[in-house]
N, C-alpha and C positions, 0 to 999 in steps of 0.2 A: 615421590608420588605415592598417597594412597588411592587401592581399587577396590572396589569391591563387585563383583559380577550377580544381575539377577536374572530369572531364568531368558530365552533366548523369549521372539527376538531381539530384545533391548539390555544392552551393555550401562550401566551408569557409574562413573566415576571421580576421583576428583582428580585433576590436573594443574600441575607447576609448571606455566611459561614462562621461558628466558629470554633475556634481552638478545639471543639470536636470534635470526627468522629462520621462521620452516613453511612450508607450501607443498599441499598434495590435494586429492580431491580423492572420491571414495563411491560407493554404489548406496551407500545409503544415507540419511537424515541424520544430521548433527546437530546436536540443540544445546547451545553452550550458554551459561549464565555466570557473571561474574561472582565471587564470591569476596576477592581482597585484589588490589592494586588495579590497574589497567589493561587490561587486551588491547592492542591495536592490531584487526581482523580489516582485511582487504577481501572480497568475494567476488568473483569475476571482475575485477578494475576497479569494483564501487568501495570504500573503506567506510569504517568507523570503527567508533571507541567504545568498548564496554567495561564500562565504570561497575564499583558493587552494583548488584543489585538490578542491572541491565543484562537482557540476553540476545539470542538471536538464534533464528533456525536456518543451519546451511542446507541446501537442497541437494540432493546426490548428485553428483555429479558435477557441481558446482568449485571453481577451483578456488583456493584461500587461501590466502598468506597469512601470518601471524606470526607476532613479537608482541613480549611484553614490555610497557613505556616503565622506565626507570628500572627496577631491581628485577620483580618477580609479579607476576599474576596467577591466582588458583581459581580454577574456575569447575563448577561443576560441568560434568557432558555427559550427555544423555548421547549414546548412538544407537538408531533403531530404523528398523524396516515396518515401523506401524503406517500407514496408509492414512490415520486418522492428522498426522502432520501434516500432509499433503497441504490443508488450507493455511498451513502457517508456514509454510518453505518462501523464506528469504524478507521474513516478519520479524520485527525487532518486540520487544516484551519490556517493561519497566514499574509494571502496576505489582502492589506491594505483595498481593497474592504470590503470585509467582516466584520474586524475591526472598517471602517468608517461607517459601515451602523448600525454597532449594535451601537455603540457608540452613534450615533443619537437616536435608538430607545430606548437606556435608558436613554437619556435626554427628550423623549415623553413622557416615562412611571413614572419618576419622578417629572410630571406637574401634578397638580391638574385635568385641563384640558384635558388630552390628546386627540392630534390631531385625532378623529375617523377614517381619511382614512389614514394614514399613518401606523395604527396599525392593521387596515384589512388587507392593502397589505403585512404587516411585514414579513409574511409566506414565499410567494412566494417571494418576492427581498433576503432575507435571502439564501433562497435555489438557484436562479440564481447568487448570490454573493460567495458562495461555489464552484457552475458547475465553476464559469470564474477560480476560484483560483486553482482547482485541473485542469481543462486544460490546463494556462499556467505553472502547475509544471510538467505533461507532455509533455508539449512541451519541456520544456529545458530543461529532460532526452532527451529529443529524439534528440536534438540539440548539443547532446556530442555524434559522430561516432563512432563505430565500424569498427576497421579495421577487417575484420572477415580472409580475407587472411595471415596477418600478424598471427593469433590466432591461425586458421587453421596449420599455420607451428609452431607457438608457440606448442602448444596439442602433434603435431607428432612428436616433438623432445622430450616427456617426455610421449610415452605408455609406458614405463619401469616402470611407477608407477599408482596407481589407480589415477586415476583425479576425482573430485566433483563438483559440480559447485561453490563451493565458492571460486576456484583454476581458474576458468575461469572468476567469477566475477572479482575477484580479479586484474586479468593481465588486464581487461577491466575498470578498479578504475570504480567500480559499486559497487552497494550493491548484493548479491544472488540473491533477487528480484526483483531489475532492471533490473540485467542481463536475468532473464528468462522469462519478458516481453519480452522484446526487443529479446531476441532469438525466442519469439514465434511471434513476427511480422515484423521481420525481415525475418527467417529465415524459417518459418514456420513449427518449430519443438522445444520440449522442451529440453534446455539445454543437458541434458543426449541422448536423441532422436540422437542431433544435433551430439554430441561424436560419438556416435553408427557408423553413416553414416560415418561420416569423417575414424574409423579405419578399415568399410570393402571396403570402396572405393579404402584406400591404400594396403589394403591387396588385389584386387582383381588385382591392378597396378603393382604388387609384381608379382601375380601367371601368368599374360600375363607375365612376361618378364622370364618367367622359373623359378624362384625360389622355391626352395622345399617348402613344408605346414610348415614343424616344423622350417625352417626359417623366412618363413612368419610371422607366429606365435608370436615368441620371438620375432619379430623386430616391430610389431603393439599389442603386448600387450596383447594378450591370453595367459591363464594359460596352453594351451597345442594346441600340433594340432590339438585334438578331437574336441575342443573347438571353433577354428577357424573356421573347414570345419560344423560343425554345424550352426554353425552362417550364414554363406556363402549358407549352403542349405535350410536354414529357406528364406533367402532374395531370393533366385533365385529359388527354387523350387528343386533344383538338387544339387549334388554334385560339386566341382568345378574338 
């Protein structure tokens, strides 16, 4: 193993996993990025692989298994009590930024010499190298639309059965928690929230045009009429 230590409080080194396991957990942030061969990293039960070039931020306190798949894995690790990780604790990283910065810093840390200011800033370009990667993965969710009108009649053609949000991610090719960002900044309401509204809007569309409650009911998806006119008087204060 080489190490090279820059001032406190962030440690950065490089590390050789072996085909043993080890598991411990720690008080602060661990930010490990593949450099050669395979990590296989377990973090509280969840696992994955970091291949070159993939990283991941453990969160303190977070417990971890690791072995490396076939011979050996090096990997660079950052351990630090900076606060500014906080929004990337238990965030995976693959964007080439990130990749090309570690890769240089474990071709520093592998010198005899290492460059002293390049391994003082290591902290901070590492963690601005992360911010750029997890922004532009937000950005292109957020660059795949939402027809929410289309959804909207999609949802109201099937209160005949309960809906989840993995039925709404799903018709939006999202993942569940894609989908319930983007519901909550888009729409400014959580996924289920967003349901809610949509079946007493039509149900309230239904009751202006005369339609009886126990029809209203059945045709937007409550288990009865009690059910409906409840819901209807929680939302307006009154009976309908």
């Amino acid at each position: 193993m080489t190490a090279a230590i820059v001032p406190a409080p962030a440690a950065l080194s490089l590390r050789d996993y072996g085909p043993s396991r080890g598991s411990h957990a720690h008080d602060h942030f661990q930010v490990l990025v593949a450099l050669q061969g395979v990590l296989a990293l377990e973090v509280e039960g969840r696992g994955r692989r970091l291949a070159a070039g993939q990283g991941f931020v453990v969160a303190p306190g977070d417990r971890h298994d690791f072995e490396a798949e076939a011979d050996a894995s090096r990997c660079l690790v950052l351990d630090t009590r900076d606060a500014a990780w906080t929004r990337h604790a238990g965030q995976a990283a693959q964007g080439p930024q990130a990749a090309a910065l570690a890769h240089y810093l474990g071709l520093c840390l592998a010198q005899r010499e290492a460059p002293a200011l390049a391994l003082a800033q290591a902290p901070l370009l590492l963690c601005e190298a992360w911010r750029g990667h997890a922004v532009a993965h937000q950005s292109a969710l957020r660059g795949r639309p939402i027809d929410w009108a289309a959804l909207s009649a999609w949802a109201a053609a099937h209160w005949h059965r309960p809906l989840a949000v993995e039925d709404l991610a799903a018709r939006a090719c999202l993942s569940p928690s894609q989908f319930a960002q983007r519901c909550r900044d888009e729409r400014g309401l959580s996924p289920l929230a967003w349901l809610r509204a949509l079946r007493l809007a039509e149900a309230r569309r239904l009751r202006a045009q005369g339609l009886a409650v126990a029809e209203t009911a059945r045709r937007t998806g409550y288990r009865s009429p009690s059910a409906l006119t409840a819901a209807l008087r929680r939302e307006a204060g009154s009976a309908p």
